[in-house]
C-alpha positions as CSV (number, residue, x, y, z in Angstrom):
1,X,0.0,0.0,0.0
2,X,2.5,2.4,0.9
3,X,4.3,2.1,-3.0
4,X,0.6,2.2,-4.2
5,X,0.6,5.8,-1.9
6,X,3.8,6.9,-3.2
7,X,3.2,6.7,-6.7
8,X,-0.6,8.3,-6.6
9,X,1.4,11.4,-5.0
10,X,4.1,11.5,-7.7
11,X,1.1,11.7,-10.3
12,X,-0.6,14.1,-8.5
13,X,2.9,16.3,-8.2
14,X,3.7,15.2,-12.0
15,X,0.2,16.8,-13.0
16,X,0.3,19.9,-10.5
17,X,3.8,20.9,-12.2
18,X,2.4,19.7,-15.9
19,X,-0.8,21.8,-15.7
20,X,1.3,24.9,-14.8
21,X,4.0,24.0,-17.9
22,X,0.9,24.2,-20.0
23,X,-1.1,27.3,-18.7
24,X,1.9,29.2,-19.1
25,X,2.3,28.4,-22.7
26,X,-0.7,30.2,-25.0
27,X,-2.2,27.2,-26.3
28,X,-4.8,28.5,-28.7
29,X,-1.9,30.5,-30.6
30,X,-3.1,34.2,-29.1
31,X,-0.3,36.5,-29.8
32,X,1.4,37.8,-26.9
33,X,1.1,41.9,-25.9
34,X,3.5,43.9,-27.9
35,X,3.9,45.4,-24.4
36,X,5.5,42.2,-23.0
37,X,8.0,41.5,-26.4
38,X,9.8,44.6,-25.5
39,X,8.5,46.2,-29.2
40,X,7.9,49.7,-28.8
41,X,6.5,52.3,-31.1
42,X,8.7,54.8,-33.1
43,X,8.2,58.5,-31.8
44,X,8.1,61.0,-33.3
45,X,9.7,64.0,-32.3
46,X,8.5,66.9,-35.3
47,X,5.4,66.9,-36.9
48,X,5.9,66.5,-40.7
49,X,5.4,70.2,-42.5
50,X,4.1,70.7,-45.7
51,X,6.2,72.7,-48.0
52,X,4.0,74.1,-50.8
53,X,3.0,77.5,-52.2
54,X,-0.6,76.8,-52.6
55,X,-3.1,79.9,-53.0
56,X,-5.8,80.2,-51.3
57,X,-9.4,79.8,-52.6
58,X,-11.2,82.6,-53.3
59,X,-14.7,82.6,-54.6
60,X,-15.2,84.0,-58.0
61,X,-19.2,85.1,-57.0
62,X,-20.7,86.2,-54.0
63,X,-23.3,84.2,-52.3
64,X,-23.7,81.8,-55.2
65,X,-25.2,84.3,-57.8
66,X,-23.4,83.9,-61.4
67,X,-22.9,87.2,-63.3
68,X,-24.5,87.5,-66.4
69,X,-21.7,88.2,-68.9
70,X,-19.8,84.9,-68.0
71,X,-23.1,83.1,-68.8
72,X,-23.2,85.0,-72.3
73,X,-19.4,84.2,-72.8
74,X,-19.5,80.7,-71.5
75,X,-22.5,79.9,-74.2
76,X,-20.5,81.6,-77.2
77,X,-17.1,79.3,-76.6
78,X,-19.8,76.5,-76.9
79,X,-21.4,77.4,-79.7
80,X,-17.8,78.0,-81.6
81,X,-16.7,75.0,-80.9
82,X,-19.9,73.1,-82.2
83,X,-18.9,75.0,-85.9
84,X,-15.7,73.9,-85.8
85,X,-17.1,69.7,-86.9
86,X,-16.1,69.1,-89.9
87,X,-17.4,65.5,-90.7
88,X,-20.9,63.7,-90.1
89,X,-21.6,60.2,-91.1
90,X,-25.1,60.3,-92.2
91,X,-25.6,56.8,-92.8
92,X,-23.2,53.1,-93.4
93,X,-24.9,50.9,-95.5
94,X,-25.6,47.9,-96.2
95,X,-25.2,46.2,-93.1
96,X,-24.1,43.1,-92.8
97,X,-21.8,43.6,-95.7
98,X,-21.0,41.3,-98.5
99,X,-19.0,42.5,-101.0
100,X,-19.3,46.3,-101.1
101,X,-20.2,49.0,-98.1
102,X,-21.4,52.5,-99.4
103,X,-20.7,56.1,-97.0
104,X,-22.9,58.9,-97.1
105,X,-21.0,61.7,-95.5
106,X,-21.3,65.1,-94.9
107,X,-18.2,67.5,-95.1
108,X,-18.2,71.4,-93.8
109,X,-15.2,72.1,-95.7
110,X,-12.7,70.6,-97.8
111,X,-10.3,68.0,-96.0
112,X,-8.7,64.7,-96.2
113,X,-10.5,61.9,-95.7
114,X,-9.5,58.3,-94.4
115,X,-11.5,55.1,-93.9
116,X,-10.1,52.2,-92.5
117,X,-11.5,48.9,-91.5
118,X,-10.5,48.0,-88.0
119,X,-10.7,44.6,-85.7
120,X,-12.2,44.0,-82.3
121,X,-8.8,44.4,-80.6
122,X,-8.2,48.1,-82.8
123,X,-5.9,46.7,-85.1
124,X,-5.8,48.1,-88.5
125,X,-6.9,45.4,-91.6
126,X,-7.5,47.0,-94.1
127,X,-6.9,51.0,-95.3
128,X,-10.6,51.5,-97.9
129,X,-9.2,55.1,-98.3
130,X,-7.2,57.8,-97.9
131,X,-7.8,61.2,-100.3
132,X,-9.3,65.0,-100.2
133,X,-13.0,65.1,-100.5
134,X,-14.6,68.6,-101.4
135,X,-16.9,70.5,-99.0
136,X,-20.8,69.3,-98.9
137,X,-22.6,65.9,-99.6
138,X,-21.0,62.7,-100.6
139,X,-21.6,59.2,-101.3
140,X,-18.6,56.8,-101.9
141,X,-18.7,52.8,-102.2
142,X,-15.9,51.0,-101.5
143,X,-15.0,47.5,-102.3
144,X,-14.3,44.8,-99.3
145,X,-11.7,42.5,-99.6
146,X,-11.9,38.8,-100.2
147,X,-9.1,38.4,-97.6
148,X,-11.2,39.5,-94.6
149,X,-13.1,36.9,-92.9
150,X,-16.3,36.9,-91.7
151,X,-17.0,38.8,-88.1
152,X,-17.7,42.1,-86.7
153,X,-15.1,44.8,-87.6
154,X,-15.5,48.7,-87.2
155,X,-15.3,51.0,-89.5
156,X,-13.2,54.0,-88.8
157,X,-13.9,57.0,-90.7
158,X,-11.2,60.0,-89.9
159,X,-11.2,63.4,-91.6
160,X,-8.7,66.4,-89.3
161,X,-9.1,65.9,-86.4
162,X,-12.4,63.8,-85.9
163,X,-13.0,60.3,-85.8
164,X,-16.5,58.7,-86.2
165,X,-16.5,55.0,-85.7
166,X,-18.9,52.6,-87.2
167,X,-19.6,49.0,-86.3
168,X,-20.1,46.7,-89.4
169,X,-20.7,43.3,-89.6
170,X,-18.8,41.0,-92.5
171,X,-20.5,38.0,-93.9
């Protein structure tokens, strides 16, 4: 009995001194306090200044009213720039295109004119065109090629500075 005695209390001692082991170490994987790792946070000594000549903002209008000659200027600058277009695509057709696409275009003044066929990805196929077309009302036909397969291009139409795009459709 007395071995039987003896080892019961080395078990009980052996867990007593396990159990602490274990409660000391974080078992479910918390992270520790930064406080107790010794990690401490920079300081900073100067607060960082901003070196910039920026003006400061200064309404243009008092208490939200707009005058009424920068209304009448602001509407003319639109106007001249609406004058300024020089090319309107009236109409593309036929479409789906076989074997010949015709243009009706409408030109404010004489300029050079350039129609290109393009892919889905923007990649130039084929150049239709590239020549001066005189001011007013045109039709032009142009002959598709044999070499481009069927699918969905687009049809870029450029004269100056303006672009109109077109989709078309190739059978």
């Amino acid at each position: 009995m007395k071995i039987q005695r003896k080892v019961t209390r080395l078990l009980n001692i052996s867990c007593i001194v396990c159990m602490s082991i274990l409660c000391s170490v974080s078992v479910f994987g918390q992270k520790a306090d930064s406080s107790a790792t010794g990690i401490r946070a920079k300081k900073i000594n100067k607060t960082p200044q901003i070196k910039a000549n920026i003006p400061t903002y200064k309404p243009k209008y008092n208490f939200g009213y707009i005058q009424y000659n920068d209304i009448i200027s602001n509407s003319k600058s639109l106007n001249s720039v609406k004058q300024e277009k020089i090319l309107s695509v009236l109409k593309v057709y036929p479409n789906p295109v076989d074997d010949q696409i015709n243009l009706i275009l409408k030109m404010d003044r004489e300029s050079n004119l350039s129609v290109k066929i393009m892919d889905l990805l923007g990649n130039e196929v084929v150049t239709l065109s590239n020549e001066r077309i005189a001011a007013g009302e045109q039709t032009k036909s142009y002959t598709i090629p044999n070499r481009l397969n069927a699918g969905i291009y687009f049809l870029k139409i450029m004269s100056g500075s303006e672009t109109v795009v077109k989709r078309i459709s190739v059978l």
